[in-house]
Backbone as JSON Lines, residues from 0, in Angstrom:
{"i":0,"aa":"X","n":[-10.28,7.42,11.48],"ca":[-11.19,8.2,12.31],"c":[-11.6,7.33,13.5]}
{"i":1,"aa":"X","n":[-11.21,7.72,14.89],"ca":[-11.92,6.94,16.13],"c":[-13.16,7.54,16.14]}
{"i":2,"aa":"X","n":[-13.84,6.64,16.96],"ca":[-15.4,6.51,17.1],"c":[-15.83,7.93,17.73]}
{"i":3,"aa":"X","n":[-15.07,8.99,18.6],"ca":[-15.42,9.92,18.92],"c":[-15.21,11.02,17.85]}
{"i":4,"aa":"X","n":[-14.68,10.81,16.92],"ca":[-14.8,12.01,15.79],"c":[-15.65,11.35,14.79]}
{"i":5,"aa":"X","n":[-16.26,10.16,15.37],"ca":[-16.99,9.3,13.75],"c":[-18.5,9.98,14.37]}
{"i":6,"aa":"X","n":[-18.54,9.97,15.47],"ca":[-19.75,10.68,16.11],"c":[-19.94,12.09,16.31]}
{"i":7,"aa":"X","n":[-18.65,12.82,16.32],"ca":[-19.24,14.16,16.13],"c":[-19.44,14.3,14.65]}
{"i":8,"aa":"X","n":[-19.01,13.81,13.96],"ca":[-19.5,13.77,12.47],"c":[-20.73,13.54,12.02]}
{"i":9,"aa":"X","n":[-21.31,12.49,12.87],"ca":[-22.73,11.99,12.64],"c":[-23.19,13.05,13.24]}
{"i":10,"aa":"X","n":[-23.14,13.49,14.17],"ca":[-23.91,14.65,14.84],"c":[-24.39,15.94,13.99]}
{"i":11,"aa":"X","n":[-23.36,16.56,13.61],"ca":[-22.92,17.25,12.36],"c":[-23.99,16.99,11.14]}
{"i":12,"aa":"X","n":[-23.68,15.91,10.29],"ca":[-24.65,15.11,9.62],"c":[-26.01,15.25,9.78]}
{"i":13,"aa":"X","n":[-26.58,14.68,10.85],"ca":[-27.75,14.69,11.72],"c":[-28.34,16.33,11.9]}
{"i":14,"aa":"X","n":[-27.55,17.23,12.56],"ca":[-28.36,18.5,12.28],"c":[-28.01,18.98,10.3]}
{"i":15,"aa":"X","n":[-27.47,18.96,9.68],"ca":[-27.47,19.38,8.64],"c":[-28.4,19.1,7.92]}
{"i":16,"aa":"X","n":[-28.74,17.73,7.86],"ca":[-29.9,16.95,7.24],"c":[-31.12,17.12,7.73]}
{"i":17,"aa":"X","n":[-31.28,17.59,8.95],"ca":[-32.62,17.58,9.11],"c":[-32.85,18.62,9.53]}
{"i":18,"aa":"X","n":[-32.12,19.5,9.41],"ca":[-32.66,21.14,8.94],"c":[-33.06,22.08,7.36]}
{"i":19,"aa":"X","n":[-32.45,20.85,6.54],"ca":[-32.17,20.51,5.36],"c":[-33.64,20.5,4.59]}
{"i":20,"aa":"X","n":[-33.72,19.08,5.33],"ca":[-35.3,18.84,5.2],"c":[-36.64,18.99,6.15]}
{"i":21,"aa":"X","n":[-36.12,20.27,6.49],"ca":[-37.31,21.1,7.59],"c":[-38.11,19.79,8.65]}
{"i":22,"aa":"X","n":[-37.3,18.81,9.27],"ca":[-37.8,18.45,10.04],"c":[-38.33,19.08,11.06]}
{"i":23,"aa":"X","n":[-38.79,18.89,12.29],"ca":[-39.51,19.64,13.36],"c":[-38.58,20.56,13.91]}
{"i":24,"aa":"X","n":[-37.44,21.14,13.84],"ca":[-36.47,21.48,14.31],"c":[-36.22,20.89,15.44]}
{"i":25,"aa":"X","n":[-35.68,21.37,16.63],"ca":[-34.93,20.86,17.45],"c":[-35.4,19.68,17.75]}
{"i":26,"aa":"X","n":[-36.51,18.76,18.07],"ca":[-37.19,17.97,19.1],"c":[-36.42,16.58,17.91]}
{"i":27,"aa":"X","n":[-36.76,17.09,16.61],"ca":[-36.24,15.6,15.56],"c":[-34.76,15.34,15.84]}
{"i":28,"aa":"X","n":[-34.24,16.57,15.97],"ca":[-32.67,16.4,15.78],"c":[-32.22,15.94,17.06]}
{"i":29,"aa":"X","n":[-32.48,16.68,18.16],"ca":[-32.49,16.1,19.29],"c":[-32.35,14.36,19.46]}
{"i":30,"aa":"X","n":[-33.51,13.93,18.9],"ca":[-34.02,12.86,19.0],"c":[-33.05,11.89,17.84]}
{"i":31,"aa":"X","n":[-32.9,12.25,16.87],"ca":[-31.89,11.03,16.56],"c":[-30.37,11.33,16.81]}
{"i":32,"aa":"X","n":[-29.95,12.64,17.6],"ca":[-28.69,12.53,18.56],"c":[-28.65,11.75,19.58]}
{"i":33,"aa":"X","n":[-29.88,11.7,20.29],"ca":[-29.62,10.7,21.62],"c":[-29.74,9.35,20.55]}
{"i":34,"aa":"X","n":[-30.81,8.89,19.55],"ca":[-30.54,7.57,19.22],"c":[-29.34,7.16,18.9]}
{"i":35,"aa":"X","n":[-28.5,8.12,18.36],"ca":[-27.2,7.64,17.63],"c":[-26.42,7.61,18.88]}
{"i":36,"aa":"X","n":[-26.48,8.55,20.01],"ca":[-25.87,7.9,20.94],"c":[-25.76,6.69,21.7]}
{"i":37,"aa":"X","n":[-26.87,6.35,21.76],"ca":[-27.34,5.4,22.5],"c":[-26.73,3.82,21.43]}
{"i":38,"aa":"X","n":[-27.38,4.13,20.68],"ca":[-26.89,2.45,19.84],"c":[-25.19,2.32,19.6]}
{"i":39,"aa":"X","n":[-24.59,3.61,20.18],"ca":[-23.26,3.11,20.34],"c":[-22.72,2.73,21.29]}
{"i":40,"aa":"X","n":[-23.47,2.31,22.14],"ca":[-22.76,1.25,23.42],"c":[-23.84,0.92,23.24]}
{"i":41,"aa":"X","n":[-24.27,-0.08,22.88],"ca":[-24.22,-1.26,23.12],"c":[-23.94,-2.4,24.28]}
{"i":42,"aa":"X","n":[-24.89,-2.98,24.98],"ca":[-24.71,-3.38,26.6],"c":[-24.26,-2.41,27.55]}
{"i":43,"aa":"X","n":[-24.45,-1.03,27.17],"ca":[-24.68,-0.18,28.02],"c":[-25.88,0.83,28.07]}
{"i":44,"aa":"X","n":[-26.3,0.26,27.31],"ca":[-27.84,0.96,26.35],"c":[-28.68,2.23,27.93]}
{"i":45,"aa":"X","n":[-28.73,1.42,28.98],"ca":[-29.36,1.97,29.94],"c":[-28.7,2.97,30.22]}
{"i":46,"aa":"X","n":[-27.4,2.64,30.38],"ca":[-26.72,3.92,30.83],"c":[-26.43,4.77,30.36]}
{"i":47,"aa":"X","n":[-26.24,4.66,28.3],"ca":[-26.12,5.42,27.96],"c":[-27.58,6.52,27.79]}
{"i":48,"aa":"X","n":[-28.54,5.48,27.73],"ca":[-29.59,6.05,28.1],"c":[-29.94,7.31,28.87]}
{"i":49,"aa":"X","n":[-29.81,7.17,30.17],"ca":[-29.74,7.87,31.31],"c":[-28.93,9.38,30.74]}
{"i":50,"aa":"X","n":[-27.53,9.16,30.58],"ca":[-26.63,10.2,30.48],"c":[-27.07,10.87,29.47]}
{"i":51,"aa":"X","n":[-27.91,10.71,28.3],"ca":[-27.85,11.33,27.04],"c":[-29.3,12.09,27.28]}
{"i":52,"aa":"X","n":[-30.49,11.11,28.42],"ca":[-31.46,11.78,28.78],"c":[-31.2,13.27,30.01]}
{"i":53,"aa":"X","n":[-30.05,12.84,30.53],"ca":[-29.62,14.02,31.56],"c":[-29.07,15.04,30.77]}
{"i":54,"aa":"X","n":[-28.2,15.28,29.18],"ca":[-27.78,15.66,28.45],"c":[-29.28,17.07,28.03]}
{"i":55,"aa":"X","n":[-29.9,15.96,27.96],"ca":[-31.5,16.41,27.01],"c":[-31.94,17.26,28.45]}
{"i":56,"aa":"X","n":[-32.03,16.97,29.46],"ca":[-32.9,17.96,30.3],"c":[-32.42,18.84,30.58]}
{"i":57,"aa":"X","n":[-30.97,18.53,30.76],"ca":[-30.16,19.5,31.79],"c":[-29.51,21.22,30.57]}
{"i":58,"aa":"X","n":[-29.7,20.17,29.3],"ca":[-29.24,21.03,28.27],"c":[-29.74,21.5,27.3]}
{"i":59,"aa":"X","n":[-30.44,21.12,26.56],"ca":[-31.57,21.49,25.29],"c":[-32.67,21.97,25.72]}
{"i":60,"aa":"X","n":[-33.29,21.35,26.9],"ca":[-34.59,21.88,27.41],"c":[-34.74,23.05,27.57]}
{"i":61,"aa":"X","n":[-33.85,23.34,28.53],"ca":[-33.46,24.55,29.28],"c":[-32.74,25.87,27.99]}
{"i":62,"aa":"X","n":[-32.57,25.43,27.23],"ca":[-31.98,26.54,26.11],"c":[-33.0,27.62,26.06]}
{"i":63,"aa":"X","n":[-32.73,28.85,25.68],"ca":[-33.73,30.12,25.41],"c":[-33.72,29.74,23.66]}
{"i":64,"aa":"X","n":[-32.98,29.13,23.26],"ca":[-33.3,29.07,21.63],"c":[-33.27,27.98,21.36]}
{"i":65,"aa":"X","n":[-34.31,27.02,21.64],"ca":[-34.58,25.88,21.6],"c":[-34.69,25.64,19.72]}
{"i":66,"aa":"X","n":[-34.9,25.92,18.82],"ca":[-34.38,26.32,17.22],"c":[-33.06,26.24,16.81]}
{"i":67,"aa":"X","n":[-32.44,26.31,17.63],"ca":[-30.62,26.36,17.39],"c":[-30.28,25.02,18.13]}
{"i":68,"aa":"X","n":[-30.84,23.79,18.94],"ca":[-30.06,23.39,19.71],"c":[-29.83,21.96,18.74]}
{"i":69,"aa":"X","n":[-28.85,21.4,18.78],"ca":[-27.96,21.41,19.96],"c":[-26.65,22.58,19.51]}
{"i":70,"aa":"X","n":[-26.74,23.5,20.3],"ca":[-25.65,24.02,19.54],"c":[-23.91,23.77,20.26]}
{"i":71,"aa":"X","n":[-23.36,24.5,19.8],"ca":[-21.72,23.65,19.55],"c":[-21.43,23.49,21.0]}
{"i":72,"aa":"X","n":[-21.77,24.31,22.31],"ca":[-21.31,24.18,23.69],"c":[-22.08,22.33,24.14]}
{"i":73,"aa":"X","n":[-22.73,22.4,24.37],"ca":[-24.26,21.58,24.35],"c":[-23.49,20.04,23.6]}
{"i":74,"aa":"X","n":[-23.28,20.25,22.1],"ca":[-22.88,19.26,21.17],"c":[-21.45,18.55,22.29]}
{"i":75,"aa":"X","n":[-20.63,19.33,22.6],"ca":[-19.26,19.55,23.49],"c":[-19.85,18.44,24.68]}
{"i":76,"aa":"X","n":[-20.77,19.12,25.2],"ca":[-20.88,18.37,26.42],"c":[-21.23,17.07,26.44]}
{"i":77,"aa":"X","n":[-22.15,16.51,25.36],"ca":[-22.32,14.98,24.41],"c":[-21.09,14.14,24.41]}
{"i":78,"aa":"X","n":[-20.37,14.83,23.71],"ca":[-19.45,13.94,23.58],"c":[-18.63,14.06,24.51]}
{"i":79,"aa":"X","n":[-18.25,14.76,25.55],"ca":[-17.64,14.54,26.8],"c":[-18.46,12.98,27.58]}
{"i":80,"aa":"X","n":[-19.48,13.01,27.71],"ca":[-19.97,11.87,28.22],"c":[-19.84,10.71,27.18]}
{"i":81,"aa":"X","n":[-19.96,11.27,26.06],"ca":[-19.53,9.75,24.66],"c":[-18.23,9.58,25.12]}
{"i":82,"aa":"X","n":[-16.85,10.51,25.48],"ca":[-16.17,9.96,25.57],"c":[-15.5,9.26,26.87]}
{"i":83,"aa":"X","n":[-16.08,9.58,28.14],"ca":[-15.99,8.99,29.5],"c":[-16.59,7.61,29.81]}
{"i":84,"aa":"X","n":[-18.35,7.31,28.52],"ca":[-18.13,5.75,28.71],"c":[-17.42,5.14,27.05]}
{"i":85,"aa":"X","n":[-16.52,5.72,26.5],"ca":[-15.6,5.18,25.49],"c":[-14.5,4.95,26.59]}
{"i":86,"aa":"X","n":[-13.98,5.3,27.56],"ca":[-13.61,5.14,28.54],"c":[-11.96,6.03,28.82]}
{"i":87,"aa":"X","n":[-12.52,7.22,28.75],"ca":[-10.94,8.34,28.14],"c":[-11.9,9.55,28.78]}
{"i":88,"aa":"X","n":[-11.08,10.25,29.41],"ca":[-11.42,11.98,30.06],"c":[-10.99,12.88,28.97]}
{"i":89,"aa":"X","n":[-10.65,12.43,27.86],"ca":[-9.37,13.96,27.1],"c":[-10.79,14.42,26.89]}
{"i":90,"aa":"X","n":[-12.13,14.57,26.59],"ca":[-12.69,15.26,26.04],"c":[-13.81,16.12,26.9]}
{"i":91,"aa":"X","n":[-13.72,15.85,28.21],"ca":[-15.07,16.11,29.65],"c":[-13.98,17.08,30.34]}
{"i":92,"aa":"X","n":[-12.96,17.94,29.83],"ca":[-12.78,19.32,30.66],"c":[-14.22,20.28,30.88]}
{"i":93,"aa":"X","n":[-15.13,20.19,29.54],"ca":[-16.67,20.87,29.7],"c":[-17.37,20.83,30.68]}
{"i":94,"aa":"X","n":[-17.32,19.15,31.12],"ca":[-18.47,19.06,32.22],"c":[-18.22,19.91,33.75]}
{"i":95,"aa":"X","n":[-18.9,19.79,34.39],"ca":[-19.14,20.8,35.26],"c":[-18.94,19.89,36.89]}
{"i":96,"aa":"X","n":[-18.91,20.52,37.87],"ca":[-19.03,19.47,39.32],"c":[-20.64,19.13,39.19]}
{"i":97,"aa":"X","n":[-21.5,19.83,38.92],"ca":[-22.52,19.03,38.66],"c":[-22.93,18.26,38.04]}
{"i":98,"aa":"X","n":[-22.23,18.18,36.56],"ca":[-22.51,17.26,35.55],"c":[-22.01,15.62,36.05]}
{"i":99,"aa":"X","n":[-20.47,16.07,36.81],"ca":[-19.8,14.59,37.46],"c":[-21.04,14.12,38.33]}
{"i":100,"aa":"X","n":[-21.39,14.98,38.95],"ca":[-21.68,14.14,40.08],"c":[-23.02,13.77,39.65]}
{"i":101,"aa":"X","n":[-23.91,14.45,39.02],"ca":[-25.28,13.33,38.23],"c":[-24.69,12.07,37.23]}
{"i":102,"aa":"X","n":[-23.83,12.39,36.61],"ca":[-23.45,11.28,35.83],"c":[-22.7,10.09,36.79]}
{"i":103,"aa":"X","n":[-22.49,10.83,37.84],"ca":[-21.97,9.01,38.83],"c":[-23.45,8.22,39.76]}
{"i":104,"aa":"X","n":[-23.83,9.39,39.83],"ca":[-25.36,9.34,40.22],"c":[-26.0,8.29,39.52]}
{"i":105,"aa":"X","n":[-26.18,8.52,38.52],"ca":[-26.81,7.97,37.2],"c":[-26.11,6.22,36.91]}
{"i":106,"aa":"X","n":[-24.72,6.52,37.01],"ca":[-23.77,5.47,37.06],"c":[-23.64,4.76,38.46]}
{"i":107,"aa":"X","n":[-24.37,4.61,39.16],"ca":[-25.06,3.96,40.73],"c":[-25.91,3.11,40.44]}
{"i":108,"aa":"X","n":[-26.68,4.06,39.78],"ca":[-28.18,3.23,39.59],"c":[-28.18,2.53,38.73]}
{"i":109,"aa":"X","n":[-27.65,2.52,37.75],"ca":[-27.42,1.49,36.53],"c":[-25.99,0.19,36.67]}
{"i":110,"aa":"X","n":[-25.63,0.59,38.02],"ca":[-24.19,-0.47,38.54],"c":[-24.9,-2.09,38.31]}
{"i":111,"aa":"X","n":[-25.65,-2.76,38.74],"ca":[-25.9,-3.98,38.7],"c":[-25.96,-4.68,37.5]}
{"i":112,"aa":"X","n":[-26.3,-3.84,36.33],"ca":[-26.39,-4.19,35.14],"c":[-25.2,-4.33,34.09]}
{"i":113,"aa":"X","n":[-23.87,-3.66,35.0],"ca":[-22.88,-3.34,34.04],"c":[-22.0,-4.63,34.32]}
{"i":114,"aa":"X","n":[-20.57,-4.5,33.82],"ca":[-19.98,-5.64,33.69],"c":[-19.08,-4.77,35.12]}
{"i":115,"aa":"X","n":[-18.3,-5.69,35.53],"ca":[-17.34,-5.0,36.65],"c":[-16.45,-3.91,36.26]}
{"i":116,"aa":"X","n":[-15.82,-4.55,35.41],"ca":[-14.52,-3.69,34.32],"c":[-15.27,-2.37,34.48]}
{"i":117,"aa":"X","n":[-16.06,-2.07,33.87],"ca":[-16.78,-1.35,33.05],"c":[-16.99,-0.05,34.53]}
{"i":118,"aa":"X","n":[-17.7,-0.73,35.24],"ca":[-18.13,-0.08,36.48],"c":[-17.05,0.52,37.15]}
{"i":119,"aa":"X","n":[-15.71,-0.47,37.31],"ca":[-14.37,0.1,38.26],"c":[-14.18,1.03,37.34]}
{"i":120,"aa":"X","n":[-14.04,1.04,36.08],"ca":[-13.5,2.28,35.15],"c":[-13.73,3.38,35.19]}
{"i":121,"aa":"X","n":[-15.28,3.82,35.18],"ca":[-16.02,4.74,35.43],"c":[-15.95,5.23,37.27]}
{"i":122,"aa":"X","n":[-15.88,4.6,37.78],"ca":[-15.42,4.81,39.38],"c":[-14.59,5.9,39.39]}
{"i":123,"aa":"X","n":[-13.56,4.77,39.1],"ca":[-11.93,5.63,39.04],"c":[-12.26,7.18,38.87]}
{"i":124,"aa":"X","n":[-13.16,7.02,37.43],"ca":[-12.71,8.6,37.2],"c":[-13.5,9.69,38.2]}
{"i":125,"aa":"X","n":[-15.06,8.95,38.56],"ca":[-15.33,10.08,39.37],"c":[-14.89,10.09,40.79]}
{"i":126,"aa":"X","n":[-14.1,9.1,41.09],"ca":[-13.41,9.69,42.32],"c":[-12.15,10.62,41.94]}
{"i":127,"aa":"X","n":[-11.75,10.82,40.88],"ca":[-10.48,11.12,40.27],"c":[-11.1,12.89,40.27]}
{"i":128,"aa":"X","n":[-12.5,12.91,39.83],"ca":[-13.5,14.05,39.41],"c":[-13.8,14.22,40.99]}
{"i":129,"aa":"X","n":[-13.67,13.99,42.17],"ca":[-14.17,14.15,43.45],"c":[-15.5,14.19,42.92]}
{"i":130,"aa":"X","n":[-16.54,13.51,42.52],"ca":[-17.99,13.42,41.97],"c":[-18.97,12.48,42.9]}
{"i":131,"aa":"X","n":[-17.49,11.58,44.19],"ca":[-18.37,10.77,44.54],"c":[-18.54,11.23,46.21]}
């Protein structure tokens, strides 16, 4: 299992269990999806930060059935960004011209902190995404 199906699994996991055990609905589950996102990069913590908080506004907030979220479109769009800083496009056909271009946005402001590699990689693609 690669790390992008080990995480939609956890995801999976994560709402099952804590609908399970009548946590708060959405706001708990929510909340340990972005944690589990986040502690998987590691020295990218900020950025993953950022993207998983743009995830949360742009997507769960805004839901009319905030009780159901994250649901499977939403879940989709997560791991499109899990898998662009895993550093692979097969899974961000979802995202949108807006989604590129906040997530390079996002990936600007957090440039000084990253390693170079890391930064040209993510470049590439949103010029590849016309995002920049």
């Amino acid at each position: 299992m690669d790390s992008i199906q080990k995480f939609c699994s956890d995801v999976e996991k994560i709402k099952k269990h804590a609908r399970q055990d009548g946590a708060s609905g959405e706001k708990s589950v929510v909340s340990q999806i972005k944690s589990l996102f986040v502690r998987n990069f590691r020295g990218l913590d900020s950025l993953a930060t950022s993207f998983v908080d743009y995830w949360d506004e742009t997507y769960i907030r805004t839901s009319t059935d905030s009780t159901e979220e994250p649901v499977k479109e939403n879940v989709d769009r997560l791991v499109a960004m899990f898998s662009l800083l895993e550093g692979s496009t097969e899974f961000t056909d979802c995202l949108c011209d807006r989604d590129w271009k906040r997530l390079c946005e996002l990936t600007n402001i957090e440039a000084e902190d990253m390693q170079i590699e890391t930064l040209n990689r993510l470049m590439m693609v949103f010029v590849d995404k016309k995002a920049l």
